[in-house]
C-alpha positions in Angstrom: 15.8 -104.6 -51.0 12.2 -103.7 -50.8 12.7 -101.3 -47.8 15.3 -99.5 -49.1 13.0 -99.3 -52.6 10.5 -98.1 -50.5 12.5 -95.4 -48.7 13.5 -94.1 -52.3 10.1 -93.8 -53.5 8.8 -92.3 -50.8 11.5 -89.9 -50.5 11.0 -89.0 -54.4 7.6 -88.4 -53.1 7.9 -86.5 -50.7 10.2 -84.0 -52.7 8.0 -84.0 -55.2 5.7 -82.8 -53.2 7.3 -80.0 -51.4 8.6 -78.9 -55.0 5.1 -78.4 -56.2 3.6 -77.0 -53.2 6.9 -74.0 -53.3 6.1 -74.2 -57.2 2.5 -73.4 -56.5 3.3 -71.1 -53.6 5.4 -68.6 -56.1 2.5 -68.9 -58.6 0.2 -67.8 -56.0 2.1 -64.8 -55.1 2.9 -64.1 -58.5 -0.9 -63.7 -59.1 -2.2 -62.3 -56.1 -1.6 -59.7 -53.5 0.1 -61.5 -50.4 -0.9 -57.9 -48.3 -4.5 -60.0 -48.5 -3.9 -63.2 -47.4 -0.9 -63.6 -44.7 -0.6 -61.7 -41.3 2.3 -59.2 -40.1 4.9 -60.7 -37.6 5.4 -58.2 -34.8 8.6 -57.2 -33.3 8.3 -55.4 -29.8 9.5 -51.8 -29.8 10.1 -49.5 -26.8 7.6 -46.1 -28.6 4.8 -48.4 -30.2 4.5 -51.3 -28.4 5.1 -53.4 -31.5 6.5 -52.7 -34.9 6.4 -54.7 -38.4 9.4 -57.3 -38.6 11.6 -56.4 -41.0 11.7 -60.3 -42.4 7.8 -60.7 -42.5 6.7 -57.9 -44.7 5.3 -59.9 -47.7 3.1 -57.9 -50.0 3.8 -54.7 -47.7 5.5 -51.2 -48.3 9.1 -50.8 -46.6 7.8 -49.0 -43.4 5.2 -52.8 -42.8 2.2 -50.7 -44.0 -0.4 -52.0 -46.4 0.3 -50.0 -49.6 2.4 -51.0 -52.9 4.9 -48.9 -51.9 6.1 -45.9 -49.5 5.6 -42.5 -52.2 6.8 -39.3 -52.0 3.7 -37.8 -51.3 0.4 -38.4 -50.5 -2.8 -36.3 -50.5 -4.9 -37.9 -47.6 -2.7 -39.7 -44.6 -5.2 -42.5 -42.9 -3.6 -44.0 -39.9 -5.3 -46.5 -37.4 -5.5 -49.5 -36.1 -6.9 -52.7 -38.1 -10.3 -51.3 -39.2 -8.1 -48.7 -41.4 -5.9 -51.7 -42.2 -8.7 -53.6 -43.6 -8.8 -57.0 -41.9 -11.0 -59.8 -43.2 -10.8 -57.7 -46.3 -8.6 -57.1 -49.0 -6.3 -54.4 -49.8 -8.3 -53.1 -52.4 -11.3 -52.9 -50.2 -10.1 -51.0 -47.5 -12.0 -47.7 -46.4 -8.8 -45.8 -47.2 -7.7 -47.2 -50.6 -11.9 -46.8 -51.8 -11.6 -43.5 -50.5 -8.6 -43.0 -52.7 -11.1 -44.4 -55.4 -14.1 -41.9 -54.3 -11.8 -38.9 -53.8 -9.5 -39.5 -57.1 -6.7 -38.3 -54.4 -3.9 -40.7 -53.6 -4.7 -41.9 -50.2 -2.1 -43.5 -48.2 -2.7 -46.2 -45.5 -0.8 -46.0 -42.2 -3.3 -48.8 -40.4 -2.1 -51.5 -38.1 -3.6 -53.8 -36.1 -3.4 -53.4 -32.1 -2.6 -49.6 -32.8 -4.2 -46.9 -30.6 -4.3 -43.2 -30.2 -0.1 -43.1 -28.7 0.8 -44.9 -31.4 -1.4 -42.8 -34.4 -0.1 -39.9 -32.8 3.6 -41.0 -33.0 3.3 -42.5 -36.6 1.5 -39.0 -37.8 4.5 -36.7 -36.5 7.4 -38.8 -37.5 6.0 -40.7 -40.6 2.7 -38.8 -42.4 3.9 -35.6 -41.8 6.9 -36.2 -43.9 4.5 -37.5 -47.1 3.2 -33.9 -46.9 -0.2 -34.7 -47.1 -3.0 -32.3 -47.4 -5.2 -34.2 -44.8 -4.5 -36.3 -42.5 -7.2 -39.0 -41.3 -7.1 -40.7 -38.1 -9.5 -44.1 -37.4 -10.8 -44.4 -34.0 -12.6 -47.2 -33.2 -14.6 -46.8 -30.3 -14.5 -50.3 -29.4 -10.8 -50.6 -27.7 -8.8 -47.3 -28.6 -9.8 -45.7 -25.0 -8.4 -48.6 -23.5 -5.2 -49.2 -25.8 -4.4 -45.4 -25.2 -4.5 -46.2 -21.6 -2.4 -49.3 -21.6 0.3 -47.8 -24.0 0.6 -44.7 -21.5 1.3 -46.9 -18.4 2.7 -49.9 -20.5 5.7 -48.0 -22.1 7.4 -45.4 -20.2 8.0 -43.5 -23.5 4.7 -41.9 -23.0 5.2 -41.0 -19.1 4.7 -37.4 -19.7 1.0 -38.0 -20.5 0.5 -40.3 -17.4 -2.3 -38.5 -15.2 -3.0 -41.5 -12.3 -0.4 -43.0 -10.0 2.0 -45.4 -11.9 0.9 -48.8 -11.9 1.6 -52.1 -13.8 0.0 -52.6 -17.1 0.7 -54.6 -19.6 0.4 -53.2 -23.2 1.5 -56.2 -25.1 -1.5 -57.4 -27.2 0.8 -59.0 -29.8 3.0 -61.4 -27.7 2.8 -65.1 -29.1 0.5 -67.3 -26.6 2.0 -69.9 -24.0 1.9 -73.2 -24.4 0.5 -73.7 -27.6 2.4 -76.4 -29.1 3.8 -76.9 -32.4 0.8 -77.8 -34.4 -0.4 -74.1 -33.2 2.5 -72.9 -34.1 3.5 -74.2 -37.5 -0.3 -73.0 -38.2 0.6 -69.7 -36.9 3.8 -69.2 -39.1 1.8 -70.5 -42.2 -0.5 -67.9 -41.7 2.0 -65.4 -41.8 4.0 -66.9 -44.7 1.5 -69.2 -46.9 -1.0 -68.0 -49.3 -1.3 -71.4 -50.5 -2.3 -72.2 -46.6 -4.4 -69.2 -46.2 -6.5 -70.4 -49.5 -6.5 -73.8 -48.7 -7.8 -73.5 -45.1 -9.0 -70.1 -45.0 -10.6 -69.3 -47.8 -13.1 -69.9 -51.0 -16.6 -71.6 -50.1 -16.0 -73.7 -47.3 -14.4 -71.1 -45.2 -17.9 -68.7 -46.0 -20.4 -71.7 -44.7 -17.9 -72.5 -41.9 -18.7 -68.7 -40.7 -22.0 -69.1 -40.9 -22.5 -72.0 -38.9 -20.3 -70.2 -36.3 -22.6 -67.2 -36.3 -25.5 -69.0 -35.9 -24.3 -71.0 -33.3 -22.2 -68.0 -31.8 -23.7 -69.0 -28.4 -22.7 -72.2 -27.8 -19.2 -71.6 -29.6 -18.4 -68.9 -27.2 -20.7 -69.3 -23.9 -20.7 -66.2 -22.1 -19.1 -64.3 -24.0 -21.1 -64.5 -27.7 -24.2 -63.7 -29.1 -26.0 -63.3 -32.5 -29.2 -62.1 -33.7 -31.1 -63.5 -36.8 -33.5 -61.8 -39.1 -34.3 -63.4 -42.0 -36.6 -61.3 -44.1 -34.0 -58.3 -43.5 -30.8 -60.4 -44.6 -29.5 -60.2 -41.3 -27.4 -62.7 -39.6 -24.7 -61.6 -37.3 -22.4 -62.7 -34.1 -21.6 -60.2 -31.2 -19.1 -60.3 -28.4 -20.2 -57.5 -26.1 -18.9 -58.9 -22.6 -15.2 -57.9 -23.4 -16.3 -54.9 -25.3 -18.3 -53.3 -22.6 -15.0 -53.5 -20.6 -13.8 -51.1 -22.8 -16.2 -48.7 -22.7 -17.7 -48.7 -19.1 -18.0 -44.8 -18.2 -17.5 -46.0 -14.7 -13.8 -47.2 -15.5 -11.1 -45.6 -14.2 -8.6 -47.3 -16.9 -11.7 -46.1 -19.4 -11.8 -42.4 -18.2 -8.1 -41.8 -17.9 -7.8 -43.9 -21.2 -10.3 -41.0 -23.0 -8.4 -38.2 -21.3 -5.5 -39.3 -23.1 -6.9 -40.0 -26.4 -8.4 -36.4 -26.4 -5.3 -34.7 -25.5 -3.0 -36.3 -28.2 -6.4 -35.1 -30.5 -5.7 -32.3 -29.8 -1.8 -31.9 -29.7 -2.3 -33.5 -33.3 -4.5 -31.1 -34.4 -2.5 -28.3 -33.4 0.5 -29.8 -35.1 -1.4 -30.1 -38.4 -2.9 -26.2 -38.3 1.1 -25.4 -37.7 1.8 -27.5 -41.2 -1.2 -26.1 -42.9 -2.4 -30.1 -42.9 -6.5 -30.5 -42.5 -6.8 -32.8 -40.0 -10.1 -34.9 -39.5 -11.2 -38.0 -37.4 -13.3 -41.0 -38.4 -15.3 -42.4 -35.8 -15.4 -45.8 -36.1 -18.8 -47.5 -34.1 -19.0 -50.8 -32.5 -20.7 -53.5 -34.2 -23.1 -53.8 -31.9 -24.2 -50.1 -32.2 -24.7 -50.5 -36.0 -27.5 -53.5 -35.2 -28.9 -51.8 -31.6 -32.4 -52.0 -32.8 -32.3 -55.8 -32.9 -30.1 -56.2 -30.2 -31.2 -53.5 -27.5 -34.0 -54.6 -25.0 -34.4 -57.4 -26.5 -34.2 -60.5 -23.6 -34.8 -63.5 -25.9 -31.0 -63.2 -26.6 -28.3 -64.1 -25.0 -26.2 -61.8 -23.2 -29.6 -59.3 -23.5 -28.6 -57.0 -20.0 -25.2 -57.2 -21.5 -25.9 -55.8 -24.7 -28.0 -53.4 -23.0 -25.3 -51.9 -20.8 -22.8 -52.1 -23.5 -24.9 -49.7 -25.6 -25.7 -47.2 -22.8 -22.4 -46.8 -22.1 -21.0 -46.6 -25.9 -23.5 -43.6 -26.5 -22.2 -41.8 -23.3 -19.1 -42.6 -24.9 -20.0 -40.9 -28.3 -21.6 -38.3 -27.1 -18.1 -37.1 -25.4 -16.2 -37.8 -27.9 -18.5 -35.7 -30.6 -18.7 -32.9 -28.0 -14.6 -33.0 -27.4 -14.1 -32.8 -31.1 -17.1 -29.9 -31.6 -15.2 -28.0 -28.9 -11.7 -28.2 -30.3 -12.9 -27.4 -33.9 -11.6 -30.8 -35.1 -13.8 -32.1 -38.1 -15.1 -35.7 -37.9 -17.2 -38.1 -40.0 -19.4 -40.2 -38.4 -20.2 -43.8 -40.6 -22.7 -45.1 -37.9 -26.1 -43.8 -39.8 -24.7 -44.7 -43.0 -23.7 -48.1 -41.6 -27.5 -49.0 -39.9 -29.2 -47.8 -43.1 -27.3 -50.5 -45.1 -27.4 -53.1 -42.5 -29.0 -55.5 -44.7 -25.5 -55.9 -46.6 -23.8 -58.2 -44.8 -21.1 -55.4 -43.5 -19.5 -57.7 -41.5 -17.1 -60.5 -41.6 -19.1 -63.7 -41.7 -17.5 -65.6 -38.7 -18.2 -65.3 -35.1 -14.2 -65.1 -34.2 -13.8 -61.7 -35.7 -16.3 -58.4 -35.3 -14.2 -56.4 -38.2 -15.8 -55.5 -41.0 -15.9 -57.2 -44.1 -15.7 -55.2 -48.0 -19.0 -54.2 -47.8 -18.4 -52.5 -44.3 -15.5 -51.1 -45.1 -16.7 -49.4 -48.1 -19.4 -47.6 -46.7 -17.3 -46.5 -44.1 -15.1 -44.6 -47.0 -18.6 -43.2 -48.1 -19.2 -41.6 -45.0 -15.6 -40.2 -45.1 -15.7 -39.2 -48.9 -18.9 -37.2 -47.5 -17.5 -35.5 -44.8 -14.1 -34.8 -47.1 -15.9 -33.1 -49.5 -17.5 -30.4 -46.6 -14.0 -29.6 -45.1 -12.0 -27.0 -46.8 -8.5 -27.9 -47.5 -6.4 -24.7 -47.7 -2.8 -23.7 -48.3 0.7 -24.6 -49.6 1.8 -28.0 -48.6 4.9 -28.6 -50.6 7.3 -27.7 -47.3 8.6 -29.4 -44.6 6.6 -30.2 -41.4 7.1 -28.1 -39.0 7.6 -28.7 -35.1 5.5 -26.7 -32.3 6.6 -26.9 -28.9 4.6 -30.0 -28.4 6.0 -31.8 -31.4 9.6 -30.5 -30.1 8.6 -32.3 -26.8 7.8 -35.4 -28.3 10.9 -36.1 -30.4 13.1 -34.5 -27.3 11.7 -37.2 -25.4 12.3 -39.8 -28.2 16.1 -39.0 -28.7 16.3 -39.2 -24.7 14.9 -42.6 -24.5 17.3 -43.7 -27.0 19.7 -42.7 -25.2 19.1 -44.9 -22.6 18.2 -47.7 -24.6 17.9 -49.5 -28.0 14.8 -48.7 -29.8 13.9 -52.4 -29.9 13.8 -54.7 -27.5 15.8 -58.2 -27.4 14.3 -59.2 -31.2 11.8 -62.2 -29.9 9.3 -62.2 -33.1 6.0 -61.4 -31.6 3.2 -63.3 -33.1 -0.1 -61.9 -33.4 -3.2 -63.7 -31.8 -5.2 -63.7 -34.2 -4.2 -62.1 -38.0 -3.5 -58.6 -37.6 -4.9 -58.1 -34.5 -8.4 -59.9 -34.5 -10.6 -57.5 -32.4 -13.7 -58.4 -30.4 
């Protein structure tokens, strides 16, 4: 009799429970935006790698991007990868959404994480174009969209045509769910996705902020060979770097690097041709490395950790800038450039405060849009943009080739949910 009195009232427990935590759940999403707290499942896709599942959109538009809704129209287009779709940050605090607050314009964000060049390219020619913008904005971050444009190309044979090097085996997928990782990782995993209740509980509020900082601070021992972090007190700085993986990226001696730039300037320059031909303004935001934004406490100095690293990383990332502003100079393609804005407010804790993730945070992210509102206001938008885009040769090639691959084959793959490895893409 007492066992099966126990059973009962541990059972009514229990339910209780799980009523008041689904009770609290709805309250939570009621209140807040669920775009800020829970991460995008991923579905592959045979184009972009990796597209929003339908059933795990919470708190996003109907194409998976992170706006209220998908309008009409939209005035500015900003597509890119997770630094345009704000991670660490909410949606409110996104470069593109204070831009729309700068600009008074409605500014539409077309960011997702693990994006690159292929896939900004493709989402501006079928997708943005259609919103008949007046300007369309790409994001690229300097510190893997080289490389993602290379493993796209020889990842998905969609993008063949722009293949320059003998065909080898690459693989593209940065959003496939890690082996092994048992249930507990997973159940955390799906939370993270689903939960705001988990995602403030875990996550969030004060513990979460002294958590980071511990991590930053001890950056080093966390992550040995592969993190760093620099302190300076009387400046308000305190900050955790990753540079070995990032260097990777941006080694001018790579062949994956160079071929991966070669691409990424020749769908730049495709695009812009495509927006002259729809009287669309197109512009690029070039988005630095975190370690450029702090290289004078970081460069030659060899009481840190990692110091030849950090070194190399930031000889090659300004050989890497330089071509990049000399491509876009050529090709007549306006850019803004947030890295002097960014080092002048360095003392403004730009960055998320934990040494797993190098996005940045609100303050980051806003005077990013500064340095965009700036260069917005130089460029001169011109003409009528109430009409359909409108399809050069090179647009025709794209969407011939589109229609041909599926032809041969669904557009998605065998529906396995992707899980991301971190929330929307986590970026060193």
């Amino acid at each position: 009799m007492k066992t099966k009195k126990y059973v009962i009232n541990l059972s009514l427990f229990l339910l209780s429970t799980a009523i008041s935590l689904l009770l609290a759940e709805f309250a939570a999403r009621q209140v807040l935006n669920p775009s800020d707290y829970l991460g995008v499942g991923m579905v592959s896709d045979d184009i972009l790698g990796a597209v929003p599942s339908k059933t795990a959109k919470a708190g996003f538009d109907a194409w998976g991007f992170r706006n209220p809704d998908v309008p009409k129209s939209a005035d500015i287009v900003a597509v890119g990868d997770s630094h345009t779709f704000g991670n660490t940050a909410r949606m409110s605090e996104s470069w593109p959404y204070v831009l729309a607050q700068l600009s008074g314009k409605h500014v539409y964000n077309m960011g997702m994480g693990g994006y690159g060049p292929n896939q900004y390219f493709y989402l501006s020619t079928t997708k943005a174009l259609t919103l008949k913008p007046r300007m369309i904005v790409w994001g690229l971050y300097m510190g893997d969209d080289f490389e993602n444009a290379y493993t796209i190309t020889y990842g998905l044979d969609h993008w063949a045509y722009l293949r320059g090097q003998p065909v080898s085996k690459v693989d593209f997928d940065i959003w496939e769910k890690p082996q092994s990782t048992g249930w507990f990782k997973n159940a955390r995993v799906w939370l993270s996705e689903h939960s705001i209740l988990y995602q403030l509980t875990f996550h969030g509020g004060w513990g979460g902020r002294v958590q980071g900082e511990m991590q930053i601070r001890n950056a080093a021992q966390l992550y040995p060979g592969e993190a760093t972090s620099v302190s300076v007190p009387e400046k308000n700085i305190l900050e955790a770097f990753r540079p070995k993986g990032m260097l990777s990226r941006l080694d001018q001696q790579s062949p994956a690097v160079q071929e991966g730039m070669r691409i990424t300037f020749e769908l730049l320059k495709q695009m812009n041709a495509i927006c002259q031909q729809n009287h669309v303004q197109f512009m690029v935001v070039v988005i630095p490395i975190k370690e450029a934004v702090f290289s004078g406490y970081l460069e030659h100095n060899p009481k840190l950790p990692l110091s030849e690293v950090l070194d190399r990383l930031l000889e090659n990332e300004r050989l890497a800038r330089a071509k990049t502003f000399k491509f876009l100079g050529d090709s007549g393609i306006a850019y803004a450039d947030p890295l002097p804005a960014l080092r002048n407010a360095a003392e403004r804790q730009l960055y998320a405060r934990t040494a797993a993730d190098m996005h940045p945070g609100k303050n980051g992210y806003k005077v990013i849009a500064e340095a965009v509102f700036e260069a917005y206001k130089k460029v001169p938008i011109t003409g009528s943009l109430n009409i359909a885009p409108r399809a050069d040769s090179t647009n025709a090639r794209l969407h011939a080739h589109a229609n041909k691959a599926h032809m041969q084959r669904s557009r998605f793959q065998n529906p396995d949910v992707a899980e991301e490895r971190q929330r929307i893409g986590a970026a060193n």
